[in-house]
C-alpha positions as CSV (number, residue, x, y, z in Angstrom):
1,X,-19.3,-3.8,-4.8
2,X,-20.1,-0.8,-6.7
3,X,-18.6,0.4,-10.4
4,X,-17.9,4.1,-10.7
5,X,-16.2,4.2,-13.6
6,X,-14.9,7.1,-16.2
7,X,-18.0,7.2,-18.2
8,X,-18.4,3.6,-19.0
9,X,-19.1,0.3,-17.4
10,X,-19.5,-2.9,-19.3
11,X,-20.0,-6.0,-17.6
12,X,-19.9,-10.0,-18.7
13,X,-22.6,-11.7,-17.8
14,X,-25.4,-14.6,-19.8
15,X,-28.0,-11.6,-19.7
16,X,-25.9,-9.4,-21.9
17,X,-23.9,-6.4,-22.1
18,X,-25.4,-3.4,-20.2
19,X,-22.9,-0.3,-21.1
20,X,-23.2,3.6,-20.2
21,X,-20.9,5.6,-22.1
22,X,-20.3,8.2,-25.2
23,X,-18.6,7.3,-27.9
24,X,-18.4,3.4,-28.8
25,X,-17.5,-0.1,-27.2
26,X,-15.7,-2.6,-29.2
27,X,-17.5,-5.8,-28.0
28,X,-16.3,-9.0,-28.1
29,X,-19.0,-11.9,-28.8
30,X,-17.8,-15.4,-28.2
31,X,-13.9,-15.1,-29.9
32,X,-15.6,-12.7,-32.7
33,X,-14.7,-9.1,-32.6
34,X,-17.4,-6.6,-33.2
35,X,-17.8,-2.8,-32.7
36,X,-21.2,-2.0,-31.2
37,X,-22.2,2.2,-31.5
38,X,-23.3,3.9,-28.5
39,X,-25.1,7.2,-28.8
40,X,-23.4,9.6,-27.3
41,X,-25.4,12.0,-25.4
42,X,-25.0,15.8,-25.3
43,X,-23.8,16.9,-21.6
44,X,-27.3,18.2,-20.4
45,X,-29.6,16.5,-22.4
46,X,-31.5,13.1,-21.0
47,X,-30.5,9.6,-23.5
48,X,-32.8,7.1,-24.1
49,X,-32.8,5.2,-20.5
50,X,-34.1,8.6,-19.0
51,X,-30.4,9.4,-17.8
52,X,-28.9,12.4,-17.7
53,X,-26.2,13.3,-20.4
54,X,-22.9,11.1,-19.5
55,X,-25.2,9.8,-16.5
56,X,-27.4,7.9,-18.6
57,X,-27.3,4.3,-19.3
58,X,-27.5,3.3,-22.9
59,X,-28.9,0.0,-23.6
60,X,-27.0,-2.4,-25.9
61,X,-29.5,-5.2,-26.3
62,X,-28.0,-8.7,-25.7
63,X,-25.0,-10.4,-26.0
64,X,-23.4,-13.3,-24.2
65,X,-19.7,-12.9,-22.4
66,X,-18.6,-9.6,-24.3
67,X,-15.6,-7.6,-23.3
68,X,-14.5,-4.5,-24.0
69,X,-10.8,-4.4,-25.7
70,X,-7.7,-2.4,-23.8
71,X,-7.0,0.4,-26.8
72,X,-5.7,4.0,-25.9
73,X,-7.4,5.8,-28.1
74,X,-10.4,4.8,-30.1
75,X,-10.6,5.5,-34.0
76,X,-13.1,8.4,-33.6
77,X,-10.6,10.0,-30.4
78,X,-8.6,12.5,-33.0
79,X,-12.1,14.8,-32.3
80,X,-10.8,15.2,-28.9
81,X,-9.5,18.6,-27.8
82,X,-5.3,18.7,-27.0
83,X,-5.8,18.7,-24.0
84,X,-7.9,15.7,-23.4
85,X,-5.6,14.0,-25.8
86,X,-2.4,14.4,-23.3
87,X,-4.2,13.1,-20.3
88,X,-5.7,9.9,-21.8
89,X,-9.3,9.3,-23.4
90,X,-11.5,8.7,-20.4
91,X,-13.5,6.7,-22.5
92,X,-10.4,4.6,-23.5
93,X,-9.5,4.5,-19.9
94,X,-13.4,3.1,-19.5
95,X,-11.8,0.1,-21.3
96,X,-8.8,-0.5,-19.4
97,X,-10.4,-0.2,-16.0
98,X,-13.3,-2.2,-17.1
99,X,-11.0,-5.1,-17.8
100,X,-9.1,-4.9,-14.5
101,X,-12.4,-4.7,-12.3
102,X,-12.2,-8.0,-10.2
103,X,-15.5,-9.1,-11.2
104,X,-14.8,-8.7,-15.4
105,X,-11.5,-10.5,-15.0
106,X,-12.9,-13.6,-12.9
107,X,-14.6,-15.3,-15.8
108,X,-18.5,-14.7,-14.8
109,X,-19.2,-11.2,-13.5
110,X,-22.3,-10.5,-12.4
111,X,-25.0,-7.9,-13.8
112,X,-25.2,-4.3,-14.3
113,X,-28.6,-3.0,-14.6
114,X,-30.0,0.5,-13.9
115,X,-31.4,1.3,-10.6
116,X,-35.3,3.2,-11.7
117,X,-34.9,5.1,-8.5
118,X,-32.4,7.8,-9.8
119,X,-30.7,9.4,-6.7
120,X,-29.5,12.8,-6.5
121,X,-25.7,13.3,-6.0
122,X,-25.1,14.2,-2.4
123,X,-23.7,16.7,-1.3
124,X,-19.9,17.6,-0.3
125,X,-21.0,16.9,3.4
126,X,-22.3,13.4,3.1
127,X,-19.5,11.2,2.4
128,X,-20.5,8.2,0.6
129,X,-24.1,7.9,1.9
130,X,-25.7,5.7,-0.9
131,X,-27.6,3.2,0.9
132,X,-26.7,-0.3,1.1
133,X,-29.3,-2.7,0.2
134,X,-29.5,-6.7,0.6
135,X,-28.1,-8.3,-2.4
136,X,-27.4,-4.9,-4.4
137,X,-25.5,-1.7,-4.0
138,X,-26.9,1.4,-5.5
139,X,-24.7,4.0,-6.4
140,X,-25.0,7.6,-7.6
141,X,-24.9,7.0,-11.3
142,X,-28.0,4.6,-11.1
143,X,-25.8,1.0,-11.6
144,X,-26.2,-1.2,-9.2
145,X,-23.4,-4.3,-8.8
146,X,-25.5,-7.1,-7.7
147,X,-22.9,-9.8,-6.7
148,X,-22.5,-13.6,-6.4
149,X,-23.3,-13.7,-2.6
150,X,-19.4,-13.6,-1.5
151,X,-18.5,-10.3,-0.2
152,X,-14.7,-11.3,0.1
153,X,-14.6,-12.2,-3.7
154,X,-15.8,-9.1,-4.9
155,X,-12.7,-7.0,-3.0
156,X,-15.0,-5.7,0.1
157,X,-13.7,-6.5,4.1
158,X,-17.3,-5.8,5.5
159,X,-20.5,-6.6,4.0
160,X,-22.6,-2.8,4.2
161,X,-19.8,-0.6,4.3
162,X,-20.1,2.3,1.9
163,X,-18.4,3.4,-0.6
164,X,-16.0,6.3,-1.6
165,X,-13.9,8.5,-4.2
166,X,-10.4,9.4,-2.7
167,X,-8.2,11.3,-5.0
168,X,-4.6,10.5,-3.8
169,X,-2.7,13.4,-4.4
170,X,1.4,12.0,-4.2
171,X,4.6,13.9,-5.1
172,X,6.7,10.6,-4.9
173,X,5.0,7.7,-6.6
174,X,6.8,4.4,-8.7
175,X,7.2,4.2,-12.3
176,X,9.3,2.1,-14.3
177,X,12.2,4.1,-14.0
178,X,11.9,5.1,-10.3
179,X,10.5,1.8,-8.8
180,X,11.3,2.1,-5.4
181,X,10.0,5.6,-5.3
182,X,6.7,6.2,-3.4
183,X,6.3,2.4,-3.0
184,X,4.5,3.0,0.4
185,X,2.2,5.4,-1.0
186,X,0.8,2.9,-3.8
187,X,0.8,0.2,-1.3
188,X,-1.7,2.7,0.7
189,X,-3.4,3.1,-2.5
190,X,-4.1,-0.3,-3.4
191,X,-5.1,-1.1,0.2
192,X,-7.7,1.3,0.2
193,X,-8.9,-0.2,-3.1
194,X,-9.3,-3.1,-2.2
195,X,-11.6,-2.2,0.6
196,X,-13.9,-1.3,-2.0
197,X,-13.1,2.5,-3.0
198,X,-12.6,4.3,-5.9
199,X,-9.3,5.4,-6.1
200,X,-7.8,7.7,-8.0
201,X,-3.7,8.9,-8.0
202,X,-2.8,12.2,-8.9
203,X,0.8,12.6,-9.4
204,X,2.2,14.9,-11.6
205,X,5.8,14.7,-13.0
206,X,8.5,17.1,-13.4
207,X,9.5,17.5,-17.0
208,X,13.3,17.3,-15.9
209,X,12.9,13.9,-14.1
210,X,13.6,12.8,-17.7
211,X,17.3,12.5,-16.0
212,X,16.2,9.2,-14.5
213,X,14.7,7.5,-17.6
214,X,11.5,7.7,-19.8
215,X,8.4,10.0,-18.4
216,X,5.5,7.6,-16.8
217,X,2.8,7.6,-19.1
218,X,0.5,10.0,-18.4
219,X,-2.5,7.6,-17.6
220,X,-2.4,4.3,-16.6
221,X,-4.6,1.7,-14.5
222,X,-3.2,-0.6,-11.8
223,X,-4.9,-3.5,-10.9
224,X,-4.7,-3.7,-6.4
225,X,-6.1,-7.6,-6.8
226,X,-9.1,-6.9,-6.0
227,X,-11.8,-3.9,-6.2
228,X,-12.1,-1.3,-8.2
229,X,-9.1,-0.6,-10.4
230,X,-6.7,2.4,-9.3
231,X,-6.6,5.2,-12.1
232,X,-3.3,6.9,-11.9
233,X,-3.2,10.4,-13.6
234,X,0.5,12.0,-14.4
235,X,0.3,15.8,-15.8
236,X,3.7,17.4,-16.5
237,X,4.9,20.1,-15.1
238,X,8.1,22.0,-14.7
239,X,10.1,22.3,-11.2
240,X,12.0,24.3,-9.9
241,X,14.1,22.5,-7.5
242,X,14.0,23.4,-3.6
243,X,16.9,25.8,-3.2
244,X,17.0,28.9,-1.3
245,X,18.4,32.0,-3.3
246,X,18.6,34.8,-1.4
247,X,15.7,36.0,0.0
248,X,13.7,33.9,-2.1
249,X,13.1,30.1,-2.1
250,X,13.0,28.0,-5.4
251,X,10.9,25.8,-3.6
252,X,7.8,27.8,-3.4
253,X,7.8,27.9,-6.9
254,X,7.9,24.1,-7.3
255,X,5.2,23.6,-4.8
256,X,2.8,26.2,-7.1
257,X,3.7,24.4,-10.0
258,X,2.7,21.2,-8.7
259,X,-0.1,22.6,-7.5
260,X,-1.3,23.7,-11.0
261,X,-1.1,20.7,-12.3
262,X,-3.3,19.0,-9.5
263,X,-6.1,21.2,-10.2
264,X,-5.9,21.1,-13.5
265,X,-6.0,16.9,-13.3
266,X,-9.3,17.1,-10.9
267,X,-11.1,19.5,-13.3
268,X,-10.8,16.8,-15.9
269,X,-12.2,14.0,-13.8
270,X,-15.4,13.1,-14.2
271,X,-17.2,13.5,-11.1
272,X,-15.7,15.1,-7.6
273,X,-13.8,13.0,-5.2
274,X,-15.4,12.5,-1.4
275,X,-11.8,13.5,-0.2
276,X,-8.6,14.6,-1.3
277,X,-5.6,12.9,0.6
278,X,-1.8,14.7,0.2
279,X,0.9,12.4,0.9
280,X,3.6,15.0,3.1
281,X,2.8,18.7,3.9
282,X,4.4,20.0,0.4
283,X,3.6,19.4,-2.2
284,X,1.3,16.8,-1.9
285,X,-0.1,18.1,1.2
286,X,-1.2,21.7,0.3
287,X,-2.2,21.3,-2.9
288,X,-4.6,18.4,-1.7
289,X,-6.2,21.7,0.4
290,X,-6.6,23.8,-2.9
291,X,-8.1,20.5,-4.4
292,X,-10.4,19.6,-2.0
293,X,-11.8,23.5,-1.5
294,X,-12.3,23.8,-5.2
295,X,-14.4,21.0,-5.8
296,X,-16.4,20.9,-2.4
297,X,-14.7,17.6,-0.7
298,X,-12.6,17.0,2.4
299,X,-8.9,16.9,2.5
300,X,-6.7,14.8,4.9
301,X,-2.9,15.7,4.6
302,X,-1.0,12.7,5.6
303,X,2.1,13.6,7.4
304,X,5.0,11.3,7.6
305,X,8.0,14.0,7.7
306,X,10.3,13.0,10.7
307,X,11.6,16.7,10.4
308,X,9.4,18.6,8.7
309,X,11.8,19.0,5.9
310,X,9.0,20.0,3.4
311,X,8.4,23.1,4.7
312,X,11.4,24.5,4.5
313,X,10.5,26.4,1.3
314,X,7.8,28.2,3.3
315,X,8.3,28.5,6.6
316,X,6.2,27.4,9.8
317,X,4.2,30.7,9.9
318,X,2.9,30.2,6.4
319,X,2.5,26.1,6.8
320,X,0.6,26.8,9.8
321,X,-2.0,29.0,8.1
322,X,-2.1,26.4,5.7
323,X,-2.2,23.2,7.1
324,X,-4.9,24.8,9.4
325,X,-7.2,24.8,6.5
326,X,-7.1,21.0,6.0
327,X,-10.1,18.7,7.1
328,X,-8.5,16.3,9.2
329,X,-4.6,15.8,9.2
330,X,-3.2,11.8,9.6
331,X,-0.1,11.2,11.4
332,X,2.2,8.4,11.2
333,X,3.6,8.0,14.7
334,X,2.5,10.5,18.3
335,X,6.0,11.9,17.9
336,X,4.5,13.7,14.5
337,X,1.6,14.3,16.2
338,X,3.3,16.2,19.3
339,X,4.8,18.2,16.7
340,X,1.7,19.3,14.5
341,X,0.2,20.4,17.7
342,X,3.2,22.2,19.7
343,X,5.2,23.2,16.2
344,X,2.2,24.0,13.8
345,X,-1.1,24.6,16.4
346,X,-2.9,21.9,14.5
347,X,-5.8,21.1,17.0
348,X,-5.3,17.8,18.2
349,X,-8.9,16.9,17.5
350,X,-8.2,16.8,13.8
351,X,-5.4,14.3,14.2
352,X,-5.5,10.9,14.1
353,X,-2.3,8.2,14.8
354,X,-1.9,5.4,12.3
355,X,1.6,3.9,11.9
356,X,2.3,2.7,8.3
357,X,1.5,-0.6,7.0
358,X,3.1,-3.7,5.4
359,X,1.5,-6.1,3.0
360,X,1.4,-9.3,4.9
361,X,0.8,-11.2,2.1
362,X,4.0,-10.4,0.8
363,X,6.2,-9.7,3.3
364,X,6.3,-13.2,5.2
365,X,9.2,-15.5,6.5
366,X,10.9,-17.3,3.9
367,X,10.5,-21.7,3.9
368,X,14.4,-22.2,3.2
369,X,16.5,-19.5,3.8
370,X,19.4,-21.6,2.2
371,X,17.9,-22.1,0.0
372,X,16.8,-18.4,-1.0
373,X,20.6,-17.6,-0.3
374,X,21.7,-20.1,-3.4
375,X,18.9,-18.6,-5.7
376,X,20.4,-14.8,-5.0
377,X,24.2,-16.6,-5.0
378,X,24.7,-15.7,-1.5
379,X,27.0,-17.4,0.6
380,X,25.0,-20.1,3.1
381,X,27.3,-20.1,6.3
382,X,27.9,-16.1,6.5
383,X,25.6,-14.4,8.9
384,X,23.5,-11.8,6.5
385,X,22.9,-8.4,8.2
386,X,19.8,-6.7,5.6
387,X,20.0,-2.8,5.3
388,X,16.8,-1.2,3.2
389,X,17.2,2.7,2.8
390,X,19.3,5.4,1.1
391,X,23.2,5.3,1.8
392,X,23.1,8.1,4.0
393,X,24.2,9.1,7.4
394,X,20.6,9.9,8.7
395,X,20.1,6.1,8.3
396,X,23.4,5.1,9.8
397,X,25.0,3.5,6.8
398,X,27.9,5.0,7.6
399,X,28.0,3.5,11.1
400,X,27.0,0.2,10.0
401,X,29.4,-0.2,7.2
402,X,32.2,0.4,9.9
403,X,31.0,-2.3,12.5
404,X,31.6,-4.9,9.8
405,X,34.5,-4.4,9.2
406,X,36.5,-6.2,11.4
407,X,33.2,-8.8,12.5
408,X,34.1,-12.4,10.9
409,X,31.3,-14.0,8.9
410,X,29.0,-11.2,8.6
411,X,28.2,-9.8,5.5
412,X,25.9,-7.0,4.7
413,X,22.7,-7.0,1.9
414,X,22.2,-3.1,1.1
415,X,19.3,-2.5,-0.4
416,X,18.7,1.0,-1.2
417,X,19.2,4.0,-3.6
418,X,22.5,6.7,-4.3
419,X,25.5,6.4,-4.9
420,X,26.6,2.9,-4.7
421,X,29.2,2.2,-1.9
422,X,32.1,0.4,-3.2
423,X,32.5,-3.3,-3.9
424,X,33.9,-5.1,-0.7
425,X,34.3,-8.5,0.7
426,X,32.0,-7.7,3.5
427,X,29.1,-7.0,0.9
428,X,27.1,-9.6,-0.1
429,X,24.7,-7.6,-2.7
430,X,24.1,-3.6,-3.0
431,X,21.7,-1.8,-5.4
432,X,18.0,-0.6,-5.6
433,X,15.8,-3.2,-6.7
434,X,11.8,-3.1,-7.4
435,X,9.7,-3.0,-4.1
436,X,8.1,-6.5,-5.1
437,X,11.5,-7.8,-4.7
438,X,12.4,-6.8,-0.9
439,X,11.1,-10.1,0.5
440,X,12.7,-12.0,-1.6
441,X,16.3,-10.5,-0.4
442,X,15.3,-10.3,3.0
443,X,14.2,-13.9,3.3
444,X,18.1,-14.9,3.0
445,X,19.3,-12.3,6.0
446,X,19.2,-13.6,9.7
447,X,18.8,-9.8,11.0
448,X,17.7,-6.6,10.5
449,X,20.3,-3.5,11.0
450,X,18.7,0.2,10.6
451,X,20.3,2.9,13.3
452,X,18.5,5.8,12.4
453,X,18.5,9.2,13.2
454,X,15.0,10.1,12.6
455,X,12.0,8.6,11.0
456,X,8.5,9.0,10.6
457,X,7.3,5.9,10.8
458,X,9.6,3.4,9.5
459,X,8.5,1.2,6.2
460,X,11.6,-0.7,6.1
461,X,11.1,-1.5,10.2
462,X,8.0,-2.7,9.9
463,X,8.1,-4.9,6.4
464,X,11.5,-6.7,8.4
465,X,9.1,-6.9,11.0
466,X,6.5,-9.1,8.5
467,X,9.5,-11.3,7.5
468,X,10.7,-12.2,11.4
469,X,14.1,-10.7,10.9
470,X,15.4,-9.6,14.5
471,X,15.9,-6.0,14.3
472,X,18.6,-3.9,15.4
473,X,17.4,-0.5,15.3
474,X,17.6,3.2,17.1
475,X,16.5,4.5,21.1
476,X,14.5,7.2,20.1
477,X,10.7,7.9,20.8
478,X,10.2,7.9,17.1
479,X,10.4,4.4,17.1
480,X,8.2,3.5,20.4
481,X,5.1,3.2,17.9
482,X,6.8,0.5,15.9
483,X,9.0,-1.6,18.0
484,X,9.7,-2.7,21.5
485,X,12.2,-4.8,23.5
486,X,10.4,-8.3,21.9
487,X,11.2,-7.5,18.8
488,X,14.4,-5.2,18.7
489,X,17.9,-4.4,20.4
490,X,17.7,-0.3,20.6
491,X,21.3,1.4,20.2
492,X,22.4,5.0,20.4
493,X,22.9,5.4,16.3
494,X,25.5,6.9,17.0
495,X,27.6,4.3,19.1
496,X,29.1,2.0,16.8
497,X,30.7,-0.4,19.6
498,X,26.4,-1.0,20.9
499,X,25.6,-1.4,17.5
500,X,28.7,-3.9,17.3
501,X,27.7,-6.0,19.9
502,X,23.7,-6.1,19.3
503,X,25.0,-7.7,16.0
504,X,27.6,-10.2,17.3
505,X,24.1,-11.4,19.9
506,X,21.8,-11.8,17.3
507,X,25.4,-14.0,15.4
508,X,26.3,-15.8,18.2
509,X,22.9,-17.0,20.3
510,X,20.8,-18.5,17.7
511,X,17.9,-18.9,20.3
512,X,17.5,-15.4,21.3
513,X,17.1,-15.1,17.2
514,X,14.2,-17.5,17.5
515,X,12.3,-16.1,20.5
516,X,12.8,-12.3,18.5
517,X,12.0,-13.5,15.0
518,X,8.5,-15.3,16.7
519,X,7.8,-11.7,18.4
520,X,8.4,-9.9,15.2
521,X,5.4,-12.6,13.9
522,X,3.1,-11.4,16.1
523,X,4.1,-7.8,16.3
524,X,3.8,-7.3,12.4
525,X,-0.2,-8.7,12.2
526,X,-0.7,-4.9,14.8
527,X,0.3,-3.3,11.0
528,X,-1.8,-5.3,8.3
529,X,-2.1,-2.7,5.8
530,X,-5.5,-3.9,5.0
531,X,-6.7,-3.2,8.4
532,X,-4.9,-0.4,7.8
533,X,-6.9,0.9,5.0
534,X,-10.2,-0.7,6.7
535,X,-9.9,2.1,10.0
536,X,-9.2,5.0,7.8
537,X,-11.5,4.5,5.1
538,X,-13.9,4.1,8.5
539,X,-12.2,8.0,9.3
540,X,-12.9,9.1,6.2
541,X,-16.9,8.0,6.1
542,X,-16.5,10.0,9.5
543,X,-15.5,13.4,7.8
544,X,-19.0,13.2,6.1
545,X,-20.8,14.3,9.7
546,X,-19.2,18.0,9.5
547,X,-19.3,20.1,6.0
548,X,-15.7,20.8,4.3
């Protein structure tokens, strides 16, 4: 396991405290604090560990089981420009991501020393190409992780594999007041961390989203559970909705503003990412592009639009010029890649197929459904039909909500965002609640209802899927990637008497529910988000054979 920090890394271990940073630590002997100065060398200049400005290692001497304290900004941090000031001290950022590292947090992490052979960085067409050595990574800032002798333990899948930086650039990403917002993306984030990567999150926020609570903080490190910590950076910037006016389209101007603040976030990183991954076309997507050419790395626009809705603002002529231009392009079902090719004249070399993933760890059956049902004060005898998506017609919620009326004994859990439908008998629960708690309200539902009109690949399918809910879901070819006859009864979403009766089978023949929910077992394991992550952090290293 390898730390590339933000311009520190301090480590616990009986040999000492080995540290490499500007500015100062604030060490922790024993239970005594203590504040230990670090030279800080001039950007340029070598330090005294023959290092080169923030690249050298500066030597601390000993002391035993020291840790570095979680503070946002250090005593000596008012010298800091503005505009370092708004983003976050990296170097108080150094002490929140040193803390969360797996290794710190365990108790007994081991050493940091500096590797004497001082590698030069590689260049934008050599993806991650430090070489792995028995018993000891060696990475490009000269530290070396040598680890207890469990791979597993330290966050890496595969003894050998090498390392990255991916900058995930995200329009939609959860905060406090948007929880549910995004939640796929970080679970793709955290995946990827805990294959080992460094991960960073770029995901700047629209002053005016102030409508739906407090702003995220503008830096903030999320532990994945293992790995390296995930760094999440959140600029402001001002949009301009997505509305067309005219001849002119407000949404253009959104996506440049967006854009703006995405370079202005990399500039401030330390070092270069390997690649740049957009989440959708636009925003995310194209400014992901303008990253990635900037600073010398790939970019992979991940594309999970069922109907290329974000390119409205700009057209296909102008999204096809620029989607060109990106690296490699990841797809989330062969329907959306059909359509880059025919729609967009993406070549289909640069496209790869990988259906979203669910965190089996966390999405898994529930023990006692009854008695999950009396924790959420659902009634036990009803049959509980889950629903997890906006209340909107392109899901069918409008359908669904009309084949219960009249069906005795089921009762629907809506899970989901908008405007709340009104309070009814036939309800059980509705709301939005935090993505951590979907198991939980699935786990009390028999079945699985979704008839929707379009999708990209469907999260809400597939995590269903992971708890052995039968599903009762749409016919069309979007889906084919995700489900088949084992697992699902496929209705026009349109018909509300087949969607009707797929509902009253799943009520009324408990042992077809069996037979589906043990399918939808073995189905889900095909979209382990970990092996998820694992195959296209393996695409990724790939990129590193052709220059950007």
């Amino acid at each position: 396991m390898v730390f590339r920090p933000r311009g520190r890394v301090v480590a616990q271990s009986g040999a000492g405290i080995r540290a490499r940073a500007p500015g100062m630590v604030r060490g922790v002997p024993g239970r005594q604090t203590g504040v230990v100065p670090v030279r800080q060398p001039r950007r340029g200049h070598r330090d005294d560990a023959g290092g080169q400005g923030q690249q050298g290692l500066s030597r601390l001497g000993s002391q035993r089981s020291a840790l570095v304290r979680d503070d946002p900004v250090l005593p000596e941090d008012s010298r800091l420009p503005p505009h370092r000031r708004r983003l976050g001290d990296p170097r108080a950022a150094d002490h929140r991501l040193a803390q969360a590292q797996h290794g710190i947090r365990s108790g007994r992490a081991a050493d940091l020393r500096p590797d004497q052979s001082r590698r030069p960085r590689p260049r934008p067409g050599g993806i991650g190409r430090g070489q792995a050595v028995s018993g000891r990574r060696r990475c490009e800032s000269g530290l070396a992780f040598q680890g207890q002798g469990d791979p597993e333990a330290l966050g890496r899948s595969v003894p050998g594999e090498r390392l990255m930086r991916v900058a995930f650039v995200a329009s939609n990403y959860p905060s406090a007041s948007r929880p549910a917002v995004g939640s796929f993306v970080r679970q793709f984030v955290w995946a990827m961390a805990r294959q080992g990567h460094e991960c960073s999150v770029i995901a700047p926020v629209s002053v005016f989203e102030r409508k739906h609570g407090p702003l995220p903080p503008r830096f903030a490190v999320e532990d994945a559970g293992a790995g390296p910590a995930v760094q999440v950076h959140r600029l402001r910037h001002v949009s301009f909705s997505s509305r067309k006016v005219g001849a002119l389209h407000t949404g253009r101007w959104s996506n440049a503003a967006f854009a703006a603040a995405v370079l202005r976030t990399l500039s401030r990183l330390p070092r270069r990412p390997d690649v740049v991954y957009g989440h959708f076309m636009y925003p995310a997507g194209h400014a992901a592009i303008r990253a990635a050419r900037r600073s010398g790395a790939h970019s992979v626009v991940g594309v999970g639009e069922g109907e290329f809705w974000t390119l409205k603002p700009v057209g296909d002529v102008r999204a096809r010029r620029e989607m060109g231009a990106a690296s490699a392009v990841l797809a989330v079902s062969t329907d959306i890649r059909n359509e880059l090719v025919g729609r967009l004249e993406i070549p289909a070399e640069k496209i790869r197929v990988f259906p979203n993933g669910v965190d089996l760890r966390a999405f898994r059956p529930t023990a006692d459904r009854a008695a999950r049902c009396r924790e959420l004060g659902f009634p036990e005898n009803d049959f509980l039909v889950g629903y997890v998506g906006p209340f909107v017609a392109q899901k069918g919620y409008p359908q669904l909500r009309a084949v219960v009326e009249d069906l005795a004994g089921v009762r629907l859990v809506l899970l989901g965002r908008g405007p709340l439908p009104p309070e009814d008998s036939r309800i059980a629960f509705r709301g939005s609640v935090p993505h951590g708690d979907v198991p939980r309200f699935l786990g009390a539902c028999h079945a699985f209802v979704l008839p929707t009109r379009i999708e990209g690949s469907c999260n809400s399918v597939i995590e269903a899927m992971a708890c052995g809910l039968p599903l009762v879901t749409s016919r069309g070819s979007f889906m084919d990637d995700v489900v088949d006859a084992d697992v699902a009864l496929r209705v026009d979403p349109d018909d509300v008497a087949a969607i009707r009766a797929a509902i009253v089978a799943l009520r009324d023949d408990p042992e077809l529910r069996a037979r589906m929910s043990a399918a939808c077992l073995r189905k889900a394991r095909q979209f382990d988000v970990d092996e998820r992550a694992r195959r296209i952090g393996a695409w990724f290293e790939s990129l590193g054979e052709a220059r950007p």
